[in-house]
N, C-alpha and C positions, 0 to 999 in steps of 0.2 A: 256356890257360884256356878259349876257345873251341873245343873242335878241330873244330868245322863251317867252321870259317874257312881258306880255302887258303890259298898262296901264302908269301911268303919269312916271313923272322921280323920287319922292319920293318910287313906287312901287318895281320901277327897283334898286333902292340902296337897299331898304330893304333885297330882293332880293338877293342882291350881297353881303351883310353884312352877311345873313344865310348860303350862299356858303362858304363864306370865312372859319365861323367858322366849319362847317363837312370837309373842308377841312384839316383844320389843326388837328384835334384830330382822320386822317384819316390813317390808317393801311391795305397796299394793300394785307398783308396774314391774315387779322382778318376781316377785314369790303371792305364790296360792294361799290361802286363807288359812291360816291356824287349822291343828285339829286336835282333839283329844282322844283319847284310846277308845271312844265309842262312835266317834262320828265328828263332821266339819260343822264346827261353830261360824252361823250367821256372824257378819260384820257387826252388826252393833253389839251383839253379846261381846265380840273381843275389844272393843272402842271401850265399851262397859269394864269389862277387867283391868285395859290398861290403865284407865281412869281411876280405878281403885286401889290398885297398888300404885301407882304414881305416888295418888294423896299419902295415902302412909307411911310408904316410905320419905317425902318430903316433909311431915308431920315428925319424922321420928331425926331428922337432921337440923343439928344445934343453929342456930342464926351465927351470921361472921359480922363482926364488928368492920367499920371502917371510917374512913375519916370523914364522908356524906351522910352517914347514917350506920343505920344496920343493913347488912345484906342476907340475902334469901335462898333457897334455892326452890327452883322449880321446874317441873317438868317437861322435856321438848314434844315440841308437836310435829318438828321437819321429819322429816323421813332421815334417818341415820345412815346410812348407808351408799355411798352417789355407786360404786360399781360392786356389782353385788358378784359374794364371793371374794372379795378386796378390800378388808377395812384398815381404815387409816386407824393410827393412835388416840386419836378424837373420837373417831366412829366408834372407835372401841370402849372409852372409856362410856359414850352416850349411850351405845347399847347394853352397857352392863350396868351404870347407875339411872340413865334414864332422867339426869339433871344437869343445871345449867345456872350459872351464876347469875343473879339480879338485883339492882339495886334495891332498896328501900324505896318505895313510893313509884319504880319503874325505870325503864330508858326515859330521858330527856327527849323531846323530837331534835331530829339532825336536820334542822330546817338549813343551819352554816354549814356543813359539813362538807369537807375536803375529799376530791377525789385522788387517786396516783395520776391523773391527768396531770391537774390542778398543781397536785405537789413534784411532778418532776419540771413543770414548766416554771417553778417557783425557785427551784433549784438552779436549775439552769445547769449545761452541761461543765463538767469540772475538768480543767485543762489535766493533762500527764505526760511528761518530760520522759527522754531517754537520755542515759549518759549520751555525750557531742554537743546534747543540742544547743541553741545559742538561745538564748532567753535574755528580759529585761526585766528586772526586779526592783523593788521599793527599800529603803532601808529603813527597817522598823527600829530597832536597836543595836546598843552595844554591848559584847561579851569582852572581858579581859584577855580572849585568846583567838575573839573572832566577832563576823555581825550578823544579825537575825535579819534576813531576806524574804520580804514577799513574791513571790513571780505567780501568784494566782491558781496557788494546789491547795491542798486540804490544808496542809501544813507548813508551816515557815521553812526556807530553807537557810543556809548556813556556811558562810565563805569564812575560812581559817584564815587567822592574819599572815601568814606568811603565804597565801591568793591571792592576797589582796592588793600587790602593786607588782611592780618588776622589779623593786628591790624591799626588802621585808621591813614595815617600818614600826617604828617602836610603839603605838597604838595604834589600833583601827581608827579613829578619830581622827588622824592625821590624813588619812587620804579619803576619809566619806563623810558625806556628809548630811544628819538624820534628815527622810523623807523625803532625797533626792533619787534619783532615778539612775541606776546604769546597767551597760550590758557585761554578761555573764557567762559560763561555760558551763553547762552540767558536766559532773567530770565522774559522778557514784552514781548507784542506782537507789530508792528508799529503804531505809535500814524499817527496824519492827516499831516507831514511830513514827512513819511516813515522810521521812525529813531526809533529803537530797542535799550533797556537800555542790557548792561552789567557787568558780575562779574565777577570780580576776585579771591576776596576770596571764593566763595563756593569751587571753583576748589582747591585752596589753603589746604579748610578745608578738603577736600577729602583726598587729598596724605596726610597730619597730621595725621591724624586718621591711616591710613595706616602703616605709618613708628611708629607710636607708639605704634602699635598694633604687629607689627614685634619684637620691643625692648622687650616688654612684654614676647613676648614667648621666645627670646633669652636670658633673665634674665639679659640685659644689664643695668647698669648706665647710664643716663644723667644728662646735667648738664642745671638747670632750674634757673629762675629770680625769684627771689620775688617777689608778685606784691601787697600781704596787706598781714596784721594782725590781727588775730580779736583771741576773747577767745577760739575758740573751735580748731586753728589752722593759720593755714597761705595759704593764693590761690598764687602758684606758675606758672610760665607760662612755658612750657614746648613745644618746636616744634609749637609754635604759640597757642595752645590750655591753657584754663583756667584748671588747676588742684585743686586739695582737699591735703594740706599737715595736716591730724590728728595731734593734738597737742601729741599724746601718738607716733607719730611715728616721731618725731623731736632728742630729746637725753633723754635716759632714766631718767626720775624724772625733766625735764626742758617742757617749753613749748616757743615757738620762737618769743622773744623778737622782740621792734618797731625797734630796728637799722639793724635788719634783710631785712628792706625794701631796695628793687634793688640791693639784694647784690646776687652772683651767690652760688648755693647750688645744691649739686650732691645727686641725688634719686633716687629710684626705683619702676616701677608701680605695684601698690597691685593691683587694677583693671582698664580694659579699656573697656566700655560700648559704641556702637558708636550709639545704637538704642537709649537709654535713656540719653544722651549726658554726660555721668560719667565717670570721671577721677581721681584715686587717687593715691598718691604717698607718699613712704617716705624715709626720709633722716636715719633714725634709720639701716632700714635694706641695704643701699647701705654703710653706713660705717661701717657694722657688715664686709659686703661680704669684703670691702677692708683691713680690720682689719686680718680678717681671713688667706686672702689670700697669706698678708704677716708676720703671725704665726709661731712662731717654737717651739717645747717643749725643755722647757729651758729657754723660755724670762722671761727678769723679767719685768711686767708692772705695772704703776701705776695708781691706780681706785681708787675711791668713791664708799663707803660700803651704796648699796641701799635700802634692806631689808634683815631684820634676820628673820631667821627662829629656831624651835628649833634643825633642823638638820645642819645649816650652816648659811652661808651669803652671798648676793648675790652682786658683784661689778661688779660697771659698768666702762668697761673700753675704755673710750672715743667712744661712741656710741655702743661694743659690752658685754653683761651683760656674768658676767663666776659667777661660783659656786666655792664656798670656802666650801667644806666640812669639819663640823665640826672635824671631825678625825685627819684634815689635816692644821689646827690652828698650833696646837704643840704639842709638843714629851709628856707632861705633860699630864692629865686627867681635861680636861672642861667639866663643870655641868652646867653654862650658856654662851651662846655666844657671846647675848649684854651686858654683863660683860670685854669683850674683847677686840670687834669690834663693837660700839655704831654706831647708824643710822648714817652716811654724817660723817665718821672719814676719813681720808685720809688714805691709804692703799697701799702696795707696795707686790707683790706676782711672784709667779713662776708659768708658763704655764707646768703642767706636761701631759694633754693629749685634745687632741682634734678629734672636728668631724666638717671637714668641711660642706659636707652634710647637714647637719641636723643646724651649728651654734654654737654647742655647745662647750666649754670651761671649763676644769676644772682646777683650782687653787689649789697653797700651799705655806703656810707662814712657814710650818715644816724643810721643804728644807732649809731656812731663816737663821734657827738658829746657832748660834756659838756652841751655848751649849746646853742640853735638855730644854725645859721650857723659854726661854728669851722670847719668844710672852707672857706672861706673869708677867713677872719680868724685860726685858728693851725691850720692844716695840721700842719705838724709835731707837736703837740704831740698833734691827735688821733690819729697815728700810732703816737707813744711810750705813750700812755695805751689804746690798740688792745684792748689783751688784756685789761686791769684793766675799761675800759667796759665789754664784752663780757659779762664775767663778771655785770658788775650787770645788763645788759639781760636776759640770759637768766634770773637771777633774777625780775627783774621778770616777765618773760614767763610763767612758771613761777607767782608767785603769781596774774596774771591766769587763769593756766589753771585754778588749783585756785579759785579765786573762782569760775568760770563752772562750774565743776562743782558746786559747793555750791550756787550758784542753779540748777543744773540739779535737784539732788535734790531742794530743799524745794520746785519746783514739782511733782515728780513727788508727792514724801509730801502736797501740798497737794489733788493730782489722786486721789490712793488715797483721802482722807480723806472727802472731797466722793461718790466714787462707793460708798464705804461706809453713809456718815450716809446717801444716799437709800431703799437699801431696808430700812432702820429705819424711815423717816416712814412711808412705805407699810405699812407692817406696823400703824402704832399708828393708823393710819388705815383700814386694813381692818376693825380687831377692832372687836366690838361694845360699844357703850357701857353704862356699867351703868345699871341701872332704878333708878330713885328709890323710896327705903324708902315703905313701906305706911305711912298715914296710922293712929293707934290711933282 
């Protein structure tokens, strides 16, 4: 191959084994031309060599089976090397074997052929969530302990049933429903299969707090669950949230019995804390408002006498407490009142004035009476006779109104009359008087 090369035929291979290899780790715009120990070998001589040891050694490499065919190997013609003095793992392995994988029969043409253009626009970019974030997912399925959520990442995410509402319910299936749509809270980051846990109820617990913090300032009734009982009151469940029912805000002088339990009960929020997660409610003051509301002066209602005082007694009238001033007992002179109206006596009275405003109520058992003095001498009887009095009071009361109205008018037609008749006299007292007839 060389014949500038002396010596035996062991010298001449050697020789030709050191060519071969400058050959191939050869770069015509980075490295000078081969040489061998007597001088620089012309370019086609070493094209010539690689070309010969290529063949042979590609001639001496078994065919690889495959499922197209048989595969081959043959020789590269690129240049191996892109930074010379820097070879890659590839460069290395082409500048030591000098071959390269190929089909049977050749490459196919890439006339279809995909670019990373092509394929990242095909892709399209792939969304990625941080735990907070608020996302809206698909519901693919159900798990017995939880439900497979699409929100549009590589992989399904994954809301535990006990996320899944504001209160935990006995399947997922009960509160979702497959292929409908809701919003979500990332709450983890991707474990080592790319799948993100989700909630439901924090989102839940958000708008709750919201809408009952709206009710609060609107002074509105709801209507809550019982959910226990204990001594100091009762925990209510109100718009998903655990509330505080004070036993002193249940019904005046009661505290809320065990059969109270899951029974529905209508309250109103004393306080809503959503920093220090405080809720409290009572049933006391949402049946004062509705008590109130539908109030007349004139009713007559029936209460339980809750505390005496030495100026009156206070009854409570199915959740709203009114004032029986002592004055207003009866027509007679009382020196004591629990003389009268003993603590928890049953009680039947007249609404004579109210303030809804404020709640307040004031009572009369005086109105009551048939006679002067009977709240004292037949109690009972003005009790039984409550509604029938009543009825004649407010009559009476009714014709005194129209009485005072009728003397209000004829003072008025008495006042138009008077400011009438005066600028008549003025008038017949202005005009001149007639002249006395001519004497004949």
């Amino acid at each position: 191959v060389c014949s500038t090369v002396g010596g035996d035929l062991s010298s001449r291979i050697a020789a030709l084994m050191l060519l071969t290899t400058q050959v191939l780790a050869w770069s015509p715009a980075a490295h000078p031309p081969p040489v061998c120990s007597t001088g620089v070998l012309p370019e086609p001589a070493a094209a010539a060599a690689v070309a010969a040891a290529g063949a042979e050694r590609c001639a001496r490499l078994p065919a690889v089976g495959s499922r197209g065919g048989v595969a081959r190997a043959v020789m590269t013609t690129d240049p191996p090397i892109a930074v010379p003095g820097r070879m890659s793992k590839l460069e290395r392995m082409r500048s030591r074997y000098g071959v390269a994988y190929e089909p049977e029969g050749g490459w196919a043409p890439q006339e279809d052929a995909i670019s990373y253009a092509d394929l990242e626009a095909g892709v399209g970019d792939i969304a990625s969530f941080s735990r907070g974030d608020s996302v809206t997912g698909t519901v693919l399925g159900f798990e017995p302990n939880g439900v497979l959520i699409d929100i549009g990442v590589k992989s399904s995410a994954y809301c535990p049933i006990g996320e899944a509402a504001l209160e935990k319910p006995m399947r997922p299936e009960d509160v979702f429903d497959l292929g409908a749509s809701y919003e979500f809270l990332i709450v983890s980051r991707e474990d080592e299969n790319g799948q993100q846990l989700l909630s439901r109820r924090k989102i839940l617990t958000v708008q709750a707090w919201d809408q009952v913090s709206e009710m609060m300032a609107a002074d509105k009734a709801v209507e809550g669950t019982v959910a226990a009982v204990n001594r100091g009151g009762a925990i209510v469940t109100v718009e998903g949230l655990r509330a505080f029912l004070p036993g002193s805000h249940y019904l005046p002088g009661q505290n809320p019995p065990e059969e109270l339990v899951g029974q529905p009960l209508k309250v109103k929020f004393l306080d809503v804390d959503r920093e220090n997660n405080r809720l409290v409610v009572s049933h006391r003051k949402a049946m004062v408002d509705q008590t109130i509301n539908n109030l007349n002066v004139g009713s007559v209602l029936a209460g339980v006498v809750t505390a005496v005082k030495p100026y009156g007694a206070f009854v409570d009238l199915g959740g709203m407490s009114g004032l029986l001033h002592i004055s207003q007992i009866s027509c007679d002179h009382i020196s004591d009142v629990a003389s009268v109206l003993p603590l928890g006596a049953p009680i039947k009275c007249m609404v004579i004035s109210q303030d809804k405003s404020k709640g307040r109520v004031a009572l009369s058992t005086k109105t009551l009476e048939s006679e002067p003095g009977d709240m004292l001498k037949k109690r009972e009887k003005v009790f039984e006779e409550a509604e029938a009095t009543a009825a004649k009071y407010q009559e009476r009361l009714e014709a005194e109104r129209k009485a005072r109205e009728e003397a209000a008018q004829d003072v008025i037609f008495g006042l138009e009359s008077v400011f009438v008749d005066e600028p008549a006299d003025e008038a017949d007292a202005d005009a001149p008087s007639p002249e006395p007839a001519a004497e004949n």
